[in-house]
Residue frames as qw, qx, qy, qz and C-alpha x, y, z in Angstrom:
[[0.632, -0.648, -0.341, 0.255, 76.73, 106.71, 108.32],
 [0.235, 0.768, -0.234, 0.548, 78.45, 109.90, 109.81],
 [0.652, -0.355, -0.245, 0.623, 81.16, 110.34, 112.88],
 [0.128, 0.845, -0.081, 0.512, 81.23, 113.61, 113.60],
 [0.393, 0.301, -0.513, 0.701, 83.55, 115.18, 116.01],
 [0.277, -0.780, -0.518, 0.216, 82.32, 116.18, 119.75],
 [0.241, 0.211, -0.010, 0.947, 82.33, 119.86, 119.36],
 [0.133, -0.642, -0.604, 0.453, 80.27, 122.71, 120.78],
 [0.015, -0.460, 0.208, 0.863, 81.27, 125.72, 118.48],
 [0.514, 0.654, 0.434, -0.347, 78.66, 125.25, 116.22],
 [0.270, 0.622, -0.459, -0.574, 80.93, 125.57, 113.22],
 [0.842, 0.396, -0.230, -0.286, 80.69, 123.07, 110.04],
 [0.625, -0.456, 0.582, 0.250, 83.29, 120.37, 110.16],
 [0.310, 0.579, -0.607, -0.448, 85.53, 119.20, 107.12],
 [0.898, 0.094, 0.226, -0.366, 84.31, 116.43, 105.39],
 [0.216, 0.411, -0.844, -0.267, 85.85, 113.16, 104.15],
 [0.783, 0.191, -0.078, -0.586, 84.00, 110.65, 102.22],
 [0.245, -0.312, 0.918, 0.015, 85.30, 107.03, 102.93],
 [0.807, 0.341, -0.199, -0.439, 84.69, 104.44, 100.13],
 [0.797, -0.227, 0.560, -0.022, 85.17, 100.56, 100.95],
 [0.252, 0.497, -0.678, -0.479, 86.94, 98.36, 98.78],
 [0.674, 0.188, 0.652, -0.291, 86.27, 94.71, 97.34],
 [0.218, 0.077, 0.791, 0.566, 87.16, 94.70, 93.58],
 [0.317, 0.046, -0.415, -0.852, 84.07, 96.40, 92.85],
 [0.646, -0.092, -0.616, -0.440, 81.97, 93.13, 93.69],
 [0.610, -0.527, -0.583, 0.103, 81.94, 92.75, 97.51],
 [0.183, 0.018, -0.213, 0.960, 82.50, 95.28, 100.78],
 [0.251, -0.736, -0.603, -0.176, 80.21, 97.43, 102.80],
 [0.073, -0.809, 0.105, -0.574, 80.55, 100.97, 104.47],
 [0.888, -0.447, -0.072, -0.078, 80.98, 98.69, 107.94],
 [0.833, 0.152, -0.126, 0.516, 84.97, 98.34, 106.72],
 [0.209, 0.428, -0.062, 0.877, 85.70, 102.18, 106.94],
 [0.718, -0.655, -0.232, -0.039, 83.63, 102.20, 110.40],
 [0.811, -0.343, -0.103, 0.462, 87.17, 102.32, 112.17],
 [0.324, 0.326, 0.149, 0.875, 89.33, 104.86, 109.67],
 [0.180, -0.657, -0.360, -0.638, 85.73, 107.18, 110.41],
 [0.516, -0.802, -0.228, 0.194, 85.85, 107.28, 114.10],
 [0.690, -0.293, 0.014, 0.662, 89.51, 107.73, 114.06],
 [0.005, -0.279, -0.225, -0.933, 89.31, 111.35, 111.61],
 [0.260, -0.843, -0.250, -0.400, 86.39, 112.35, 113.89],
 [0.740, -0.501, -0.171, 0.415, 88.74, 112.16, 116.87],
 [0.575, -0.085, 0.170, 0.796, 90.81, 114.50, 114.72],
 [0.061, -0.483, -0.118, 0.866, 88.42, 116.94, 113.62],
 [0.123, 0.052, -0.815, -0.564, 86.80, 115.44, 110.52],
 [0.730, 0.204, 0.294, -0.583, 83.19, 114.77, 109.83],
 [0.138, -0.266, 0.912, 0.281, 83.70, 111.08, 108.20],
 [0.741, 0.234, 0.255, -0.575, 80.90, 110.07, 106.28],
 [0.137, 0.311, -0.828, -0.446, 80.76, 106.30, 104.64],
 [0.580, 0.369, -0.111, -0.718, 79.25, 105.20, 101.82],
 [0.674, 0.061, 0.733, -0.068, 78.02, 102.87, 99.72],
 [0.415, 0.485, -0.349, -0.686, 77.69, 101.77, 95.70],
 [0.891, 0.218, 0.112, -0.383, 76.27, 99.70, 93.56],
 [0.402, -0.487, 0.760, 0.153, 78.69, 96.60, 92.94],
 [0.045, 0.279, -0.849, -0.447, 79.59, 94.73, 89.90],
 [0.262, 0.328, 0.854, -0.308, 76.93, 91.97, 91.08],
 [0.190, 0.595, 0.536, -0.567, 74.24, 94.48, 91.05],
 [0.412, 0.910, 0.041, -0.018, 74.77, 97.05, 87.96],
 [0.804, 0.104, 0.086, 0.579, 78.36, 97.36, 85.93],
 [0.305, -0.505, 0.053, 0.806, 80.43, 100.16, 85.75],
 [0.241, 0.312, -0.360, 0.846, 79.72, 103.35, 85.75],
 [0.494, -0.702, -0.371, -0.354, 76.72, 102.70, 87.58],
 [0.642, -0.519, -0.335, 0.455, 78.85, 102.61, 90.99],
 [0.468, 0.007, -0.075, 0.880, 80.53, 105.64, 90.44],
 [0.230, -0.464, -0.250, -0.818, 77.58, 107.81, 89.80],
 [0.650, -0.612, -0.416, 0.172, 76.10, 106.37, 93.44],
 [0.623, -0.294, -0.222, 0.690, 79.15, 107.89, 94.49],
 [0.222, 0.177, 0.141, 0.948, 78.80, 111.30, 92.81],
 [0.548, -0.524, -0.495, -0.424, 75.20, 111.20, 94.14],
 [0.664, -0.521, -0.309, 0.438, 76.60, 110.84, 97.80],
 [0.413, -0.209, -0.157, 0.872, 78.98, 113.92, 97.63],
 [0.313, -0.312, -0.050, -0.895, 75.41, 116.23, 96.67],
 [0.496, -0.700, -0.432, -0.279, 73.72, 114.43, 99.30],
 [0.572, -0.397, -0.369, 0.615, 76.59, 115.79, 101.49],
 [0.110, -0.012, -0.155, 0.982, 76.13, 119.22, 100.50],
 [0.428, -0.574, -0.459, -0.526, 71.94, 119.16, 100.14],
 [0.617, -0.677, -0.354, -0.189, 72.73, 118.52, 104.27],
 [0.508, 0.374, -0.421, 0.652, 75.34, 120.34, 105.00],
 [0.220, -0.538, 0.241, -0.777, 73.68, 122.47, 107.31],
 [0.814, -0.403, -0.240, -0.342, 71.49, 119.65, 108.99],
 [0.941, 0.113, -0.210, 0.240, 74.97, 117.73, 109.74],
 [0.410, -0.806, 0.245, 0.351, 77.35, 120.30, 110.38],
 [0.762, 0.049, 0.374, 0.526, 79.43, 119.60, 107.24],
 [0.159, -0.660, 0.305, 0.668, 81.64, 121.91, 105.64],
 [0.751, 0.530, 0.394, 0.027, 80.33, 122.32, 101.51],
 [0.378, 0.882, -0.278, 0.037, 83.33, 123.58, 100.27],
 [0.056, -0.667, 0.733, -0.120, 85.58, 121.00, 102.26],
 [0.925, 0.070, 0.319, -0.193, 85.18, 117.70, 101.13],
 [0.056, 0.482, -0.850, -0.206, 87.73, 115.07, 100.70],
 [0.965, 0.049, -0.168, -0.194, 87.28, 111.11, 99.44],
 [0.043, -0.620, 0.783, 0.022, 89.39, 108.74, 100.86],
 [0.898, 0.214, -0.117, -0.365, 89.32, 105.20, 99.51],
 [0.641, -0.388, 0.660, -0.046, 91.11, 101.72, 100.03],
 [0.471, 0.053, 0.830, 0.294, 91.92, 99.42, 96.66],
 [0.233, 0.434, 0.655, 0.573, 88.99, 99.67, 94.69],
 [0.042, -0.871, -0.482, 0.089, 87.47, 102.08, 96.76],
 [0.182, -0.651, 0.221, 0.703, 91.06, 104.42, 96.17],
 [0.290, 0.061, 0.559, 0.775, 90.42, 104.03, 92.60],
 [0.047, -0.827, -0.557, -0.069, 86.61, 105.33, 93.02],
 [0.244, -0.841, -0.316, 0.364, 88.15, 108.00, 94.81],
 [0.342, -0.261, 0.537, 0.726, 90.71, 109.09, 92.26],
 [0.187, 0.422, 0.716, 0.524, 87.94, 108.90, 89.71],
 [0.133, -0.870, -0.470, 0.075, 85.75, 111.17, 91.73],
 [0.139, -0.884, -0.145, 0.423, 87.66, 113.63, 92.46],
 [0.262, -0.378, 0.411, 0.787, 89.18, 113.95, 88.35],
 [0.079, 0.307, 0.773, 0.549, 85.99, 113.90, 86.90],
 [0.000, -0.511, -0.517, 0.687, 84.16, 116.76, 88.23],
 [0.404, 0.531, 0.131, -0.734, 81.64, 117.92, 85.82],
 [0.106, 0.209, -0.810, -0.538, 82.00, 115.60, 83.76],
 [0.593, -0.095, 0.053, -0.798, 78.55, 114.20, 82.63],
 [0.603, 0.127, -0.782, -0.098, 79.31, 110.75, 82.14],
 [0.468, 0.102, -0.790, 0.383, 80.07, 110.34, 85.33],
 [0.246, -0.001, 0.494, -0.834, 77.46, 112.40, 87.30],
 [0.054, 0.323, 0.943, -0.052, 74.70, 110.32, 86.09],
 [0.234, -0.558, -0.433, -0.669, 70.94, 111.43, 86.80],
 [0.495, -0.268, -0.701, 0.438, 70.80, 111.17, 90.69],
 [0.332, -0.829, -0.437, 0.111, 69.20, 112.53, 93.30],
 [0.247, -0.849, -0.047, 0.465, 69.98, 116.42, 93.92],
 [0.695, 0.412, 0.315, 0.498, 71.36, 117.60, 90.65],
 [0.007, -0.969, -0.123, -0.214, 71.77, 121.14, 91.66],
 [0.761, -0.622, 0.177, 0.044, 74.54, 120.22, 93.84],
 [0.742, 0.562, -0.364, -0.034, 78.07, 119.85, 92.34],
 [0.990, -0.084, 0.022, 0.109, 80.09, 116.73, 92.65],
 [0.539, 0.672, -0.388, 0.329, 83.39, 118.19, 93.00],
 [0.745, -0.619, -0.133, 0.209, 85.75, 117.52, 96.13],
 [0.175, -0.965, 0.198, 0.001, 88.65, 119.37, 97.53],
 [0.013, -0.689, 0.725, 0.001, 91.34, 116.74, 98.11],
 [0.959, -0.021, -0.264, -0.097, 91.98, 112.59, 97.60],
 [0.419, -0.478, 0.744, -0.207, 93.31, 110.10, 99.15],
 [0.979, 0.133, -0.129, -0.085, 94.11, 106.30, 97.84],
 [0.278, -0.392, 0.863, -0.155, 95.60, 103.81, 99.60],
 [0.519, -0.074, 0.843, 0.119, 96.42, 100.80, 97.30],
 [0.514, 0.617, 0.289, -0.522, 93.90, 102.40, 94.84],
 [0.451, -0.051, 0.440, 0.775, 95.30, 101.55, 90.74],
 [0.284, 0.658, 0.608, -0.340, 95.05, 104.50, 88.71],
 [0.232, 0.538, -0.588, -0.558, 95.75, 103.12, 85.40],
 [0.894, 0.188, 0.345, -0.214, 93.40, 100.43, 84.36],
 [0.754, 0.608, -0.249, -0.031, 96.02, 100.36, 81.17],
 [0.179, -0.777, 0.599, -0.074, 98.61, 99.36, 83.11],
 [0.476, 0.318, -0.812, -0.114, 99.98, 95.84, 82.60],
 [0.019, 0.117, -0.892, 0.437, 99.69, 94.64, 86.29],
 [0.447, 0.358, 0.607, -0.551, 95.66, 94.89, 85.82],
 [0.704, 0.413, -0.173, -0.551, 94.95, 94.85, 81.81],
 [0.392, 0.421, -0.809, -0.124, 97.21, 91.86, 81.44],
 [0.248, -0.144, 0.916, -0.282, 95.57, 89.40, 83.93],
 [0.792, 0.342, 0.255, -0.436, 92.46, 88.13, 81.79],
 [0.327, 0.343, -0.814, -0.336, 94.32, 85.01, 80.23],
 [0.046, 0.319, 0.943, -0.076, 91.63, 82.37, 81.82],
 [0.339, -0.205, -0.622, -0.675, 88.21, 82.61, 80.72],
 [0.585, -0.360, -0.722, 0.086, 87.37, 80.64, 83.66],
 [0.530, -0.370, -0.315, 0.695, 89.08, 83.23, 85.90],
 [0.320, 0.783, 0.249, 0.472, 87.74, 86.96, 85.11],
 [0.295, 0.109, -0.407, 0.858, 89.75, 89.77, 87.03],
 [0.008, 0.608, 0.533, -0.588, 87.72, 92.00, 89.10],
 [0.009, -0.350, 0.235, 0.907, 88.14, 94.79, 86.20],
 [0.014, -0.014, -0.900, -0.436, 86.02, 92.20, 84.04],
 [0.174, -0.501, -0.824, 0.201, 83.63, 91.78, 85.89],
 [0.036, -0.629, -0.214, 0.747, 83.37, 95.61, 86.79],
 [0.117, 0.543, -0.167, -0.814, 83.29, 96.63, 83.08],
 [0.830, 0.157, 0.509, -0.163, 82.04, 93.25, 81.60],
 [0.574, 0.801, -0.137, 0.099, 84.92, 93.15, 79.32],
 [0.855, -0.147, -0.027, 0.497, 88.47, 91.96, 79.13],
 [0.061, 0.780, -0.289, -0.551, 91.02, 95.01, 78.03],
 [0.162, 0.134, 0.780, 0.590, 91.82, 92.74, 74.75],
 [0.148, 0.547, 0.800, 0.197, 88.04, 92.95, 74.09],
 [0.063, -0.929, -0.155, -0.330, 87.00, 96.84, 74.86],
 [0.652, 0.032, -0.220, 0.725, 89.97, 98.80, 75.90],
 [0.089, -0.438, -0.070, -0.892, 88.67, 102.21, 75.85],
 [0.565, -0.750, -0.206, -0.276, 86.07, 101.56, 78.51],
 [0.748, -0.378, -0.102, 0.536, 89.30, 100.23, 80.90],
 [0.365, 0.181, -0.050, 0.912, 91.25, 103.55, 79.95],
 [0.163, -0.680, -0.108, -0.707, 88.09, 106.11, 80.35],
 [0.608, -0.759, -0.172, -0.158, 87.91, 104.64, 84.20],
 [0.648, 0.360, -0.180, 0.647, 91.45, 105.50, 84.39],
 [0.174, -0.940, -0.175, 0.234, 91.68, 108.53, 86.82],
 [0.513, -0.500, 0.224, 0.661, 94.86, 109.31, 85.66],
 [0.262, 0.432, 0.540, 0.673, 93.63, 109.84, 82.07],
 [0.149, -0.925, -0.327, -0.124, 90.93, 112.76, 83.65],
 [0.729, -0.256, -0.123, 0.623, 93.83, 114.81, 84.97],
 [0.158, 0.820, 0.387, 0.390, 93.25, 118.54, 84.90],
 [0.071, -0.412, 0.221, -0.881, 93.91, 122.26, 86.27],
 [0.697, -0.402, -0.367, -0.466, 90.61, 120.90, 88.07],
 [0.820, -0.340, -0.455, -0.065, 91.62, 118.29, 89.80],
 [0.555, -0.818, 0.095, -0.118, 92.21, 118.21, 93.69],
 [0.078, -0.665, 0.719, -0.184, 95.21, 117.57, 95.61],
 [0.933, -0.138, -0.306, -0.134, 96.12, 113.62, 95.90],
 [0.270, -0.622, 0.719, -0.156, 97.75, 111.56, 98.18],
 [0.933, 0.046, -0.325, -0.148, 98.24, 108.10, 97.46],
 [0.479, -0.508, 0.639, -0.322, 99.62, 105.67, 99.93],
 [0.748, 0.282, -0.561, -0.217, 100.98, 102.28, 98.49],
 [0.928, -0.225, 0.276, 0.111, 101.61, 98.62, 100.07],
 [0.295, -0.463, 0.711, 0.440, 104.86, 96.62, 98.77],
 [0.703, 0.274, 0.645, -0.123, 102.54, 95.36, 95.87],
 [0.277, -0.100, 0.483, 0.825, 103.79, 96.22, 92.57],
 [0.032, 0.444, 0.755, 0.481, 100.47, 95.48, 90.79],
 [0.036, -0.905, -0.400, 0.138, 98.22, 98.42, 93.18],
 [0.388, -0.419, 0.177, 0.802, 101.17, 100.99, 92.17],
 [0.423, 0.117, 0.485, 0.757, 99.77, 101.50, 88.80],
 [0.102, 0.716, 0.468, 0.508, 99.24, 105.08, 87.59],
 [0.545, -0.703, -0.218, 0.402, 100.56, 106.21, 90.98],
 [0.427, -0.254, 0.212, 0.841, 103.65, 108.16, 89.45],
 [0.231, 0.463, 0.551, 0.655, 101.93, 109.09, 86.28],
 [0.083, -0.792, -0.370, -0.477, 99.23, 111.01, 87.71],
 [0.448, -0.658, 0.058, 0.602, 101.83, 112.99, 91.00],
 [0.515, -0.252, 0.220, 0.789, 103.78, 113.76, 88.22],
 [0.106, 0.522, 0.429, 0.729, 100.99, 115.35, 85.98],
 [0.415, -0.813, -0.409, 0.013, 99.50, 117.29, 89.09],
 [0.447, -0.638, 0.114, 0.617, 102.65, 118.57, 90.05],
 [0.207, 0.211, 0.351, 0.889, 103.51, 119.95, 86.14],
 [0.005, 0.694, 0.479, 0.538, 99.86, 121.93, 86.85],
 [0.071, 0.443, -0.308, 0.839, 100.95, 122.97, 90.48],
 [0.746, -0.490, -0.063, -0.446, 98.54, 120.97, 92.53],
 [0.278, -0.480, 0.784, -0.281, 99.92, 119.54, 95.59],
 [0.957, -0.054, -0.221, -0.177, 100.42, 114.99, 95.42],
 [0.361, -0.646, 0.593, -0.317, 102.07, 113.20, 97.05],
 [0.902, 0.171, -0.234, -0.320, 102.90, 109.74, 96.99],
 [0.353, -0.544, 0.672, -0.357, 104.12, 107.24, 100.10],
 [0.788, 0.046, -0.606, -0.097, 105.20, 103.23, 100.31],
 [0.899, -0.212, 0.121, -0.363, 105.14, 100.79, 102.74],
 [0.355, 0.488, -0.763, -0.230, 107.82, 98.26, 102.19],
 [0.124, -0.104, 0.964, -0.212, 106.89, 96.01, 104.56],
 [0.657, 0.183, 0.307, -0.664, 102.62, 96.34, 104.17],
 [0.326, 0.261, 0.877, 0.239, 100.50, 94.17, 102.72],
 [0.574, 0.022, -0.309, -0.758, 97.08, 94.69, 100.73],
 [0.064, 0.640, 0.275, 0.714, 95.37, 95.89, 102.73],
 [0.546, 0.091, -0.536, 0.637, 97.52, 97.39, 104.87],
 [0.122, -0.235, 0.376, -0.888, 95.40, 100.01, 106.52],
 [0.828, -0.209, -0.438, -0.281, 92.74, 97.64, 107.82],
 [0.834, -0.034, -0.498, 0.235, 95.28, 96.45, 109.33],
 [0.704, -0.656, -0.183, 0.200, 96.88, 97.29, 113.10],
 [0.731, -0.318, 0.074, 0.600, 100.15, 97.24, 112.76],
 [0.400, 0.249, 0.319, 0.822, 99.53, 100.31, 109.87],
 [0.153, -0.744, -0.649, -0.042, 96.22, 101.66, 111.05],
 [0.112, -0.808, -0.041, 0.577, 97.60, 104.91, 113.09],
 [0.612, -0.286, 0.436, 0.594, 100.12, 105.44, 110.50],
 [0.251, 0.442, 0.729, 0.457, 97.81, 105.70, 107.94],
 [0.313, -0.712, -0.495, 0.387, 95.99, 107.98, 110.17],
 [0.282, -0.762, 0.059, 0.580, 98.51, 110.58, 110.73],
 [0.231, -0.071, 0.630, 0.737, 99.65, 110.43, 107.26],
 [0.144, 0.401, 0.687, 0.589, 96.28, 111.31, 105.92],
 [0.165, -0.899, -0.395, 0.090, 94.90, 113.61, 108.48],
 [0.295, -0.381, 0.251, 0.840, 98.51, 115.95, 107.96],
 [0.271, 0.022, 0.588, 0.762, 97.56, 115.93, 104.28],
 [0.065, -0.669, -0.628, -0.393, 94.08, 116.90, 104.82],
 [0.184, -0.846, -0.290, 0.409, 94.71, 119.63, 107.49],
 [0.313, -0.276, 0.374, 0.828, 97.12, 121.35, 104.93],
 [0.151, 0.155, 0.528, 0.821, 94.71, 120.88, 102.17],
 [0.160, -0.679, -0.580, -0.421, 90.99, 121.57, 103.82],
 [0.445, -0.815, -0.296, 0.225, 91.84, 123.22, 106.81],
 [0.333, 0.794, -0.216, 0.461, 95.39, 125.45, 105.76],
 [0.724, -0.660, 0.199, 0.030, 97.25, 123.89, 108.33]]
């Protein structure tokens, strides 16, 4: 679905791709329904999406959906009014680690799949994650498969514990893709220790390459705090600053 702005000037609007969360294995485009009106109000074409979910097909099938969505936003730019050279992701838990992943694996082939419009390239301008981890190797998510009975969400997403296949849990790392490449990030944390990870790691390797990150807490939030009211503008204004700086040069 798209929110676009009411305009009359016939120019393209900047785009930002909102991706639901849900551990990978529940969620629907219906969550980010709110976030999307609220960036068209601001000047934002807000387009959200959908991917294939743990359930359905395991990682990386969900991510390629996703890399498939940002060329079906530039096959219609024109139809739409979107801007193909100004496209952010912004993403919520699992959907901020999608978006981290998207926007540090651009050309990579793994990750762009076979999908619909291949001419198109799958790169984006600027992220956003709020609550998003992005360091699958981090303790606070490889360390939580000690029941059998109980599989984390990561399990499930990659059908595998980290004891049992580690490398797949690092390659969906975004912080491991980290490049000259990748966009500006912002990441936007609750008080939760355990969604923090990979937050510092990958500000601090963006900023040694000169790309603008950023990287804001909450003390009081939960997970998942922008859902929520009491954070909802906040969240807002804090991500529509960082996106008029980086797609618009405000």
């Amino acid at each position: 679905d798209i929110c676009s702005p009411v305009d009359t000037t016939g120019s393209p609007f900047p785009v930002v791709m909102l991706i639901h969360g849900g551990g990978w294995r529940s969620g629907d485009r219906s969550q980010e329904l709110p976030m999307a009106e609220a960036l068209a109000e601001r000047g934002y074409a807000a387009v959200t999406v959908e991917y294939r979910l743990s359930a359905e097909a395991r990682y990386p099938a969900g991510v390629r959906d996703l890399k498939t969505a940002v060329r079906w936003i530039r096959a219609h730019a024109a139809e739409y009014r979107l801007h193909p050279d100004r496209i952010a992701v912004m993403g919520g838990s699992a959907g901020g680690t999608l978006a981290g992943l998207l926007g540090a694996t651009s050309g990579v082939p793994e990750f762009d799949g076979s999908g619909a419009y291949p001419s198109q390239s799958t790169a984006v301008q600027a992220i956003v994650d709020m609550d998003g981890v992005l360091d699958f190797a981090d303790s606070a998510e490889s360390g939580k498969d000690t029941d059998p009975a109980e599989p984390s969400a990561g399990k499930l997403w990659f059908g595998a514990s980290f004891k049992d296949n580690p490398d797949i849990w690092r390659q969906a790392s975004p912080v491991r893709w980290v490049s000259r490449q990748t966009p500006p990030l912002l990441v936007i944390n609750s008080s939760v220790p355990r969604f923090r990870g990979g937050g510092d790691a990958m500000v601090k390797r963006l900023r040694a390459f000169g790309i603008p990150a950023e990287i804001h807490e909450f003390p009081d939030a939960p997970h998942p705090f922008w859902l929520l009211h009491t954070w909802f503008d906040v969240v807002r204004d804090r991500a529509v600053a960082f996106l008029d700086r980086v797609l618009k040069g405000a």
